[in-house]
DRENDO-1510 file (C-alpha; in Angstrom, 1 decimal, always signed):
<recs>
REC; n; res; u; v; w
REC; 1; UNK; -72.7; -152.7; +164.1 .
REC; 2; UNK; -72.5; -149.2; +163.3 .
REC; 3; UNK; -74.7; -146.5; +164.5 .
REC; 4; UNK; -75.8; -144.9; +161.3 .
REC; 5; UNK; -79.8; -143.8; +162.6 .
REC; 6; UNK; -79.7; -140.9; +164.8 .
REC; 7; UNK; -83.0; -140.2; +166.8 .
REC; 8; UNK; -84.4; -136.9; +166.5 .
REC; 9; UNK; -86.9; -135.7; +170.0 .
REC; 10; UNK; -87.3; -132.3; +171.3 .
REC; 11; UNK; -84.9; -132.9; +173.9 .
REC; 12; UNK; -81.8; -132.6; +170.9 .
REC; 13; UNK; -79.5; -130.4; +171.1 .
REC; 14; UNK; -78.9; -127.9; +168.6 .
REC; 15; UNK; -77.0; -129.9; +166.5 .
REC; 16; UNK; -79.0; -132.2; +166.1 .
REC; 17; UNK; -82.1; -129.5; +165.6 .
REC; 18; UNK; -80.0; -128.7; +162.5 .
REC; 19; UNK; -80.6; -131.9; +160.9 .
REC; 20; UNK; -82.7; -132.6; +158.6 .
REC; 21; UNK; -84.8; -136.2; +159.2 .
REC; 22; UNK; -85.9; -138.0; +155.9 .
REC; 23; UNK; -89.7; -138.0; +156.2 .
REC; 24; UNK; -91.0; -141.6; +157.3 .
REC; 25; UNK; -88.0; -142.8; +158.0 .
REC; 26; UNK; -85.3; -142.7; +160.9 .
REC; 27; UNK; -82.8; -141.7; +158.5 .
REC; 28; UNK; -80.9; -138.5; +159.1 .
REC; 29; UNK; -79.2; -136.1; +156.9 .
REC; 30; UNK; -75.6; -135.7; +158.0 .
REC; 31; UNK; -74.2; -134.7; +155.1 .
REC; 32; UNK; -73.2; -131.2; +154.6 .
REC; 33; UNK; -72.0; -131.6; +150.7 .
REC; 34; UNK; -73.3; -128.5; +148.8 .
REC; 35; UNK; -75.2; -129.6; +146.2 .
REC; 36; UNK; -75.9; -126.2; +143.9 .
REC; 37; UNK; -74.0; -123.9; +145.5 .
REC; 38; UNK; -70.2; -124.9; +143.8 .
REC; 39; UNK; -67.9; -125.4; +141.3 .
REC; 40; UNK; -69.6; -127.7; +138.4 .
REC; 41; UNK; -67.3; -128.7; +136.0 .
REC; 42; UNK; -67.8; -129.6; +132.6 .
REC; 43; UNK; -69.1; -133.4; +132.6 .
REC; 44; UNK; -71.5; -131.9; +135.3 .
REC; 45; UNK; -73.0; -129.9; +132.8 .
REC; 46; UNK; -72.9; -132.4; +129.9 .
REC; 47; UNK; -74.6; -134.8; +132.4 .
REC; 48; UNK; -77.6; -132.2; +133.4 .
REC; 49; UNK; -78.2; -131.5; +129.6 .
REC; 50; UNK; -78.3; -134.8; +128.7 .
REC; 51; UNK; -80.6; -136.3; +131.6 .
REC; 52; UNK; -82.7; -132.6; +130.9 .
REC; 53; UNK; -83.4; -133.5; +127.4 .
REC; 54; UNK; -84.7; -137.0; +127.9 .
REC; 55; UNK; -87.2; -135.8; +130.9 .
REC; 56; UNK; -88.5; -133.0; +128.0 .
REC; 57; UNK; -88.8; -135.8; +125.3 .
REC; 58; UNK; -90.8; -138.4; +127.9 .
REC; 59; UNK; -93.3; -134.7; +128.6 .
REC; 60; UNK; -94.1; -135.6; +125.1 .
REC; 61; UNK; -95.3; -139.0; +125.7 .
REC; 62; UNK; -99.6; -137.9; +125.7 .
REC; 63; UNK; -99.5; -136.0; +122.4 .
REC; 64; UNK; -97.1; -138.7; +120.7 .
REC; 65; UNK; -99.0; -142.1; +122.4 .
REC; 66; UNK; -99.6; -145.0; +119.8 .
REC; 67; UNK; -99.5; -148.7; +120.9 .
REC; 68; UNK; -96.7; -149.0; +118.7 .
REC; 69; UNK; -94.4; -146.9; +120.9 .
REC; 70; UNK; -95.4; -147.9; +123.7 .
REC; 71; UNK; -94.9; -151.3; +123.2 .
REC; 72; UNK; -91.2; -150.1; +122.1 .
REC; 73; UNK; -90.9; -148.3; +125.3 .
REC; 74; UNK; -91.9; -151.3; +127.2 .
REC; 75; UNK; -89.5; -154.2; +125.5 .
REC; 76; UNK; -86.8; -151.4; +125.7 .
REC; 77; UNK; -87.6; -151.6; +129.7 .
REC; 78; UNK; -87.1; -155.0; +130.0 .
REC; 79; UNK; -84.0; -155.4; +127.6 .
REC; 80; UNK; -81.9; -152.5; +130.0 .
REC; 81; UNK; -83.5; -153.1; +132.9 .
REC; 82; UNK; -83.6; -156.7; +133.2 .
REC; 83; UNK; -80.9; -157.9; +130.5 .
REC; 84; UNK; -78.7; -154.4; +130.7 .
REC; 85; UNK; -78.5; -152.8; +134.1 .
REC; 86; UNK; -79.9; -155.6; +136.7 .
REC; 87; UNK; -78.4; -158.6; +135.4 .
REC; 88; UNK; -75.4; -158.0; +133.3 .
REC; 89; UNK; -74.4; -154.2; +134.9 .
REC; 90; UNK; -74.9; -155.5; +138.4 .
REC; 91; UNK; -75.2; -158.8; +139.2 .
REC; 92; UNK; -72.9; -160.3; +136.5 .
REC; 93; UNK; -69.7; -157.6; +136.3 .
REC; 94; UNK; -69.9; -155.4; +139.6 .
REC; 95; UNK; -70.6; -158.6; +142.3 .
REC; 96; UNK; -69.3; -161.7; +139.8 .
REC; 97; UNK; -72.4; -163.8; +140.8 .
REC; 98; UNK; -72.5; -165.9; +137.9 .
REC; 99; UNK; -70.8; -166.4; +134.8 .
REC; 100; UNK; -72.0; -166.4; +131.5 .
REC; 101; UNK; -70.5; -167.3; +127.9 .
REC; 102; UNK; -68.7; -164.4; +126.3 .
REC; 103; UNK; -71.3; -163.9; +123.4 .
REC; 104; UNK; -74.1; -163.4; +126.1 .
REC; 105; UNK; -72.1; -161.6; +128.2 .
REC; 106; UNK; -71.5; -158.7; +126.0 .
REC; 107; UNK; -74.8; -158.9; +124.7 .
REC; 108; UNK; -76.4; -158.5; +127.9 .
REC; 109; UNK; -74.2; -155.4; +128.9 .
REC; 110; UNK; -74.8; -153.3; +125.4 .
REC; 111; UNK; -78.3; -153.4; +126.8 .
REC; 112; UNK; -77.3; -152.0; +129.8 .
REC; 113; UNK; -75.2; -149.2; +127.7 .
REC; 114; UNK; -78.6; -148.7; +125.9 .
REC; 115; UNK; -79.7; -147.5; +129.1 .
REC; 116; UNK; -77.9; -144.4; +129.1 .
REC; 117; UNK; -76.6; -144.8; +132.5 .
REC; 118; UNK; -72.4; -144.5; +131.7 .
REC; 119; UNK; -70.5; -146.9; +130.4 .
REC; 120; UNK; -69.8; -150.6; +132.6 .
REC; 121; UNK; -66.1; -149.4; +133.7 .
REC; 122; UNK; -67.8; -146.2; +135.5 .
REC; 123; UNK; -71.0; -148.0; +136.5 .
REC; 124; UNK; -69.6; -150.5; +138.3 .
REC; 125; UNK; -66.7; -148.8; +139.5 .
REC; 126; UNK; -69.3; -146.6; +141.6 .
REC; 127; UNK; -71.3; -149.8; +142.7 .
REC; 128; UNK; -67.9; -151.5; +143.9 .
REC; 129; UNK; -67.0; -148.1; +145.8 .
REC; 130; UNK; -70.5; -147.9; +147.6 .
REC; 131; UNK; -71.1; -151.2; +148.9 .
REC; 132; UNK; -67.5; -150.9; +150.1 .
REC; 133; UNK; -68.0; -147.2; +151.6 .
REC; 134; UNK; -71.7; -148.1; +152.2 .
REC; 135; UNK; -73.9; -145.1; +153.9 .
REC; 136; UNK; -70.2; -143.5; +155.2 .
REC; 137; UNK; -69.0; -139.9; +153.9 .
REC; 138; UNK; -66.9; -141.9; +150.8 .
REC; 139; UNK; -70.4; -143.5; +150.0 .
REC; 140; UNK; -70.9; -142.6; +146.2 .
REC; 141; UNK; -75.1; -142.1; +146.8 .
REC; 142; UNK; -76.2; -142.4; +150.6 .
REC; 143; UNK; -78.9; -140.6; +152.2 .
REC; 144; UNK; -76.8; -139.3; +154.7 .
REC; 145; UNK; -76.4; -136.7; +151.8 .
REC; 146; UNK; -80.2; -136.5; +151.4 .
REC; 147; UNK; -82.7; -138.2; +149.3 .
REC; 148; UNK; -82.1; -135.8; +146.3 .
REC; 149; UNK; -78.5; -136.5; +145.8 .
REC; 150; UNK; -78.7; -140.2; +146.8 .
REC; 151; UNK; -81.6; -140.4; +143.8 .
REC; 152; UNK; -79.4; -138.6; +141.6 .
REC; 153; UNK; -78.0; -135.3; +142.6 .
REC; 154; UNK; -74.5; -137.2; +142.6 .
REC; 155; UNK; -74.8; -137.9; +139.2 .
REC; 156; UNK; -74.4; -134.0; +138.6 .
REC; 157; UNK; -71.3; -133.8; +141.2 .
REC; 158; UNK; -68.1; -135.2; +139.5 .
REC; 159; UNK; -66.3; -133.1; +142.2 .
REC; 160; UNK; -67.8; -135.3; +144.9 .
REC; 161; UNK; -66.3; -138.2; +142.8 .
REC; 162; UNK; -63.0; -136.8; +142.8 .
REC; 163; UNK; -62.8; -135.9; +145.9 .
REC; 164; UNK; -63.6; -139.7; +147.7 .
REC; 165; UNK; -62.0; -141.7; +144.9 .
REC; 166; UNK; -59.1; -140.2; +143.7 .
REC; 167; UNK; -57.9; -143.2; +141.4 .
REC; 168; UNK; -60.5; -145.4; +140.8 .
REC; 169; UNK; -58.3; -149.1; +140.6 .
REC; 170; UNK; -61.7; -151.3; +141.9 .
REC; 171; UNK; -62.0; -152.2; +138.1 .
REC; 172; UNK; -59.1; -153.7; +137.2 .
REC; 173; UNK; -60.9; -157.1; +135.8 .
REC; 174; UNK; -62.9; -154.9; +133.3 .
REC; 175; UNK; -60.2; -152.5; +132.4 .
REC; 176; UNK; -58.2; -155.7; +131.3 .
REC; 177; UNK; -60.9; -156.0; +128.5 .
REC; 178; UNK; -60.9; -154.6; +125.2 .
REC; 179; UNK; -64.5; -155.0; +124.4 .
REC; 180; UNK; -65.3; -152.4; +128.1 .
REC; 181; UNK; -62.2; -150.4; +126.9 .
REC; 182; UNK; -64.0; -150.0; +123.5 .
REC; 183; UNK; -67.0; -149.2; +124.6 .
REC; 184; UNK; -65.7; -146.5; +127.5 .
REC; 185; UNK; -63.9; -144.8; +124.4 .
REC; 186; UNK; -67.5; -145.3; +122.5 .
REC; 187; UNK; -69.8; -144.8; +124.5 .
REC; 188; UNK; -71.8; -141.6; +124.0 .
REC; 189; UNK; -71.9; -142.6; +120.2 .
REC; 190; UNK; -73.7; -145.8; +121.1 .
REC; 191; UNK; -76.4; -143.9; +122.8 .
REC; 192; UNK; -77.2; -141.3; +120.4 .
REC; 193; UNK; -77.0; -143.8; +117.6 .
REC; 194; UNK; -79.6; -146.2; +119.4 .
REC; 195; UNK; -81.4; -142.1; +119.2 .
REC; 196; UNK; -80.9; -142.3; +115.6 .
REC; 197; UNK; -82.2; -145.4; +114.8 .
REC; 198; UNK; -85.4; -144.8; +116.6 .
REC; 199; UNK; -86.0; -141.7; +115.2 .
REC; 200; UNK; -84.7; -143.1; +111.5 .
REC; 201; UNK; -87.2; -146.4; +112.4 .
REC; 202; UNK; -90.8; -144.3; +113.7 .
REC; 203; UNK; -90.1; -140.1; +113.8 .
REC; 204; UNK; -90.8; -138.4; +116.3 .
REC; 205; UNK; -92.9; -140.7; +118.6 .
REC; 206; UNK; -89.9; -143.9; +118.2 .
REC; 207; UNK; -87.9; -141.5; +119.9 .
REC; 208; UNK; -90.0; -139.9; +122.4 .
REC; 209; UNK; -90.9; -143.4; +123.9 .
REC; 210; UNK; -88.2; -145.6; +122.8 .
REC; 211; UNK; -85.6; -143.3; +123.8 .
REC; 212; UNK; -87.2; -140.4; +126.2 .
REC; 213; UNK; -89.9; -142.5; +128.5 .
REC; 214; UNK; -88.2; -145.8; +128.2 .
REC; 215; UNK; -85.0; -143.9; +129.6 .
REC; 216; UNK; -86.5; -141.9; +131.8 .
REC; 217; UNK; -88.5; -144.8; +133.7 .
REC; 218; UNK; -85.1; -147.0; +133.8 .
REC; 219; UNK; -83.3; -144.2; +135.4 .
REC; 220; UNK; -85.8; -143.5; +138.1 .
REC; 221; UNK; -86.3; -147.5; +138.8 .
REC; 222; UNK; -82.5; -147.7; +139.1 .
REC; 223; UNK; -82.1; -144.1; +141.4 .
REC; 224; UNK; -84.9; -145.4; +144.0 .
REC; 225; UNK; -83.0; -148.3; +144.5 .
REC; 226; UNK; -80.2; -146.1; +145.7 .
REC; 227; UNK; -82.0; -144.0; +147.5 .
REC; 228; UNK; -85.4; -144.9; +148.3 .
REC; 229; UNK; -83.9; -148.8; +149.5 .
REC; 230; UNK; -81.4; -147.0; +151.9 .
REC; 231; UNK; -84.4; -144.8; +153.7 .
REC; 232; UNK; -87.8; -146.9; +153.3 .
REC; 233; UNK; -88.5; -150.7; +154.2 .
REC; 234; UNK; -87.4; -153.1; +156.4 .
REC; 235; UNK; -84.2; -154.8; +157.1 .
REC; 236; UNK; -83.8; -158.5; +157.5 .
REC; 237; UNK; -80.4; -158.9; +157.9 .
REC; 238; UNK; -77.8; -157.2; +160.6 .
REC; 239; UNK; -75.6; -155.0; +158.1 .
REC; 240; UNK; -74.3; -152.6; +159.4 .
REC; 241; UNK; -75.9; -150.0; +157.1 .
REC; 242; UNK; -79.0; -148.2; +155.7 .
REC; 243; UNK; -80.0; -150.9; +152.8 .
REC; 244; UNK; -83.7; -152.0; +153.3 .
REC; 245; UNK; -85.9; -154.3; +151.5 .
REC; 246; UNK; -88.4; -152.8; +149.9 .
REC; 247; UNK; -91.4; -154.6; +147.9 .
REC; 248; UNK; -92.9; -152.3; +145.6 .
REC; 249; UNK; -89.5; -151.1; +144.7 .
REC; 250; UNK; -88.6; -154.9; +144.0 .
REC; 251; UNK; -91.6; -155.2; +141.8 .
REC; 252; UNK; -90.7; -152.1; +139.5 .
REC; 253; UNK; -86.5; -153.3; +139.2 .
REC; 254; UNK; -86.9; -157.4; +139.0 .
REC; 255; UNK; -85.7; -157.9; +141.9 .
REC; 256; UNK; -83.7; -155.4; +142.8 .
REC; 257; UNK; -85.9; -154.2; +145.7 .
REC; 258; UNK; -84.4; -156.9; +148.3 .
REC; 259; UNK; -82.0; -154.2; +148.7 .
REC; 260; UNK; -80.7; -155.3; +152.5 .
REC; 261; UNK; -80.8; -159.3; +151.2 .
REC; 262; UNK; -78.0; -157.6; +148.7 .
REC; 263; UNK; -75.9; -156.1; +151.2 .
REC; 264; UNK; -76.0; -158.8; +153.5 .
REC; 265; UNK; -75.2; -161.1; +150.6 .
REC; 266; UNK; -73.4; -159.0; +147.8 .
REC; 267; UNK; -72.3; -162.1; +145.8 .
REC; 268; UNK; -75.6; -163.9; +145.9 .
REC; 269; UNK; -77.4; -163.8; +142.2 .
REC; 270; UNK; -80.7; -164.0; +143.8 .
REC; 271; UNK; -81.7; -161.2; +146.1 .
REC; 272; UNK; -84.8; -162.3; +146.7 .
REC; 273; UNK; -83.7; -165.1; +149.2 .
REC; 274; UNK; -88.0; -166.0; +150.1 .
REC; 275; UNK; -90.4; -167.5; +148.2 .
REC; 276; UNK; -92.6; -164.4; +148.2 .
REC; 277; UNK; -90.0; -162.3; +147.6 .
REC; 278; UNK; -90.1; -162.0; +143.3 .
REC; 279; UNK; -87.0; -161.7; +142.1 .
REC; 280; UNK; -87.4; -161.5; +138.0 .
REC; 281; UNK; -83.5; -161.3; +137.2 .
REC; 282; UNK; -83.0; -164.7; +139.3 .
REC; 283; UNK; -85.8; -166.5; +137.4 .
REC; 284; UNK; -83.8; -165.5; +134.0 .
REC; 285; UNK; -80.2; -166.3; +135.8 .
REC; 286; UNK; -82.1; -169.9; +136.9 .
REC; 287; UNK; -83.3; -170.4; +133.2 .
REC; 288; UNK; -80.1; -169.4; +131.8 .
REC; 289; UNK; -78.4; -172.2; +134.1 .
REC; 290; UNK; -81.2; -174.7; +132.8 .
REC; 291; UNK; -79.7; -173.9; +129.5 .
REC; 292; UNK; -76.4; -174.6; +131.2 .
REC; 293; UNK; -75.3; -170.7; +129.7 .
REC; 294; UNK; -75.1; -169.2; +133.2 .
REC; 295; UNK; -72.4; -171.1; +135.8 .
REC; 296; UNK; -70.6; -170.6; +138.6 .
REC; 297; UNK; -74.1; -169.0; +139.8 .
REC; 298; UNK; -73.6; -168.1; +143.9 .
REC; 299; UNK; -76.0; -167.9; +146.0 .
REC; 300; UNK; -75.6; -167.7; +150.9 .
REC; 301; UNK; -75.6; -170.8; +152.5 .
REC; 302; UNK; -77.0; -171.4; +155.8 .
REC; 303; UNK; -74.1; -170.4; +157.3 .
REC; 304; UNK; -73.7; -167.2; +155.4 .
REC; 305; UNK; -77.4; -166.2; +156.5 .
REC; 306; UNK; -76.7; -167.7; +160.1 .
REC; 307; UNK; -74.0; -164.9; +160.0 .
REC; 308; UNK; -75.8; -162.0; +159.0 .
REC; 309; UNK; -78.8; -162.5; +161.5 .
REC; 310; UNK; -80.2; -160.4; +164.2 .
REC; 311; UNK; -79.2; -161.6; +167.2 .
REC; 312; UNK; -82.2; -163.3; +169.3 .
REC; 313; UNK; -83.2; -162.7; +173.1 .
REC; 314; UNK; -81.9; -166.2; +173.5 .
REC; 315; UNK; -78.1; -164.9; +172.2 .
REC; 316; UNK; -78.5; -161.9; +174.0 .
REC; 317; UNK; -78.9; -164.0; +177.1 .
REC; 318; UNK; -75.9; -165.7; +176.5 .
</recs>
C-alpha cells in the first residue's frame, strides 16, 4: 500500500514544516502546482466566467424565491444529479456497471449535460484518468494539491490537464459514438438553450433557480465528492489511496459519498455495499433492473471484498 499520509509533529524537519496539513484530516499538501500565479489560457477563462455567472445568478435566489422555482430547482437536482451526473455520467459510461437500453441511455446522459459540468467525452475521460492516477502527481483533482483545487481549482487549470494527459485515448468506447461526438461538438448550445428555455418559461426567477441555484448546488455536491471524500471520513477498504466514505456527503450525492467502497470496487453499481449505507442511485439502478431496462448490473463478490480488506492481527500473525 502506498504511503500517501505524512504525519506532521514538531520534531519535522523543515520540509516537512513547509507543508501545509488539511485541517481535520491527516492529509498533506504536497503539491506545489501554482494555482493563480501562471499562464491561464483561454478555456481557463471561459470556464471562470461561466462558473462566475451562475454563483451571481444563485445570490439572487432570496429576492427571486417562489415555490414555483424552487420546486424547479429541486426536480432539476434530482434529474442531473441522480439521472445525469451519478448514474448515467459515472456509473453507467466512466466504470460500465450496468447497461442500459439505448433510448434510456442517452436520456439519462442529456441530464447530466444539463448539469453544466462538460460534456461525457471530457467528464469521463477525467474520471477514468483519476481513479487510474488516484491521489499521485497525474491525479486530475487530489488533495495533495489542496482542498481548493481538488474542489475545483482544476477546473480553471487546462494547463495542468495538458501537462499529465497529453492525449487523452481512455475514451475510445464513447468517441466511437456519434450521439457523444454530437454532443462534444454541441455542447455549450445545449446549456445555454436549457438557459433560454427557463428564462422563455418563468423570467427572471426560472432562471435564477432552475438554472443558477440548481447548478450551483449540483456542482458543489459533485466537487466535495472529489475533494472532501479524499480528506474527511473513514476508510473501509485497503486502497491504496486517499478515498474515504463519507455519510453526509453520501446523503447530499445519492450515494455517491461511499467514496472508498468506489475505489475499492470501481465497477460495482452500488457503492453503498451496507444496509445503512443509502445509496439512492442503486435503488433506481435496482428498479430499473425490476423493469429488466438495466443489465449486466455488477456488483463485488465476496471474494472481491475478501481482497480489498484490512489485514487482521490474526493475518498479521501469520
Amino acid at each position: 500500500m502506498r504511503n500517501l499520509l505524512v504525519s506532521v509533529s514538531e520534531s519535522d524537519h523543515d520540509d516537512h514544516r513547509k507543508m501545509a496539513k488539511i485541517p481535520f484530516s491527516d492529509v498533506v499538501v504536497t503539491g506545489t502546482r501554482n494555482h493563480w500565479g501562471r499562464k491561464w489560457r483561454r478555456i481557463d477563462i471561459q470556464v471562470a466566467i461561466w462558473v462566475t455567472t451562475v454563483h451571481v445568478l444563485a445570490l439572487y435566489a432570496p429576492f427571486t424565491f417562489s415555490w414555483d422555482a424552487f420546486r424547479l430547482a429541486f426536480i432539476g437536482y434530482l434529474l442531473t444529479g441522480i439521472l445525469g451526473i451519478t448514474l448515467a455520467y459515472h456509473r453507467l459510461l466512466a466504470h460500465h456497471s450496468l447497461k442500459l437500453p439505448k433510448w434510456l441511455e442517452y436520456t439519462c446522459v442529456y441530464f447530466g449535460v444539463l448539469a453544466a459540468q462538460r460534456d461525457p467525452i471530457f467528464w469521463v475521460s477525467m474520471h477514468r484518468y483519476h481513479h487510474q492516477f488516484v491521489d499521485s502527481e497525474k491525479d486530475a483533482h487530489s488533495p495533495i494539491n489542496g482542498f481548493w483545487f481538488s474542489h475545483m481549482g482544476w477546473l480553471f487549470d487546462s494547463g495542468y490537464i495538458l501537462e499529465k494527459y497529453k492525449e487523452r485515448k481512455n475514451v475510445e468506447d464513447l468517441k466511437k459514438q456519434a450521439f457523444y461526438m454530437f454532443i462534444r461538438k454541441t455542447y455549450t448550445w445545449h446549456v445555454l438553450g436549457c438557459a433560454a428555455l427557463l428564462y422563455a418559461w418563468g423570467g427572471f426567477p426560472y432562471l435564477v433557480w432552475g438554472m443558477g441555484v440548481r447548478t450551483v448546488w449540483v456542482y458543489h455536491l459533485t466537487f466535495l465528492v472529489n475533494s472532501a471524500c479524499h480528506i474527511w471520513g473513514y476508510q473501509a477498504w485497503n486502497t491504496g489511496d486517499l478515498s474515504k466514505n463519507n455519510w453526509w456527503v453520501a446523503l447530499l450525492t445519492f450515494g455517491e459519498g461511499w467514496h472508498n467502497n468506489h475505489h475499492a470496487f470501481e465497477f460495482s453499481a452500488r457503492h453503498g455495499l451496507e444496509w445503512w449505507q443509502i445509496d439512492i442511485a442503486w435503488y433506481i439502478i435496482t428498479f430499473f433492473q425490476a423493469l429488466g431496462l438495466a443489465t449486466n448490473v455488477k456488483v463485488p463478490t465476496e471474494t472481491h471484498k475478501l481482497k480489498r480488506s484490512f489485514p487482521t492481527s490474526d493475518d498479521k500473525s501469520k
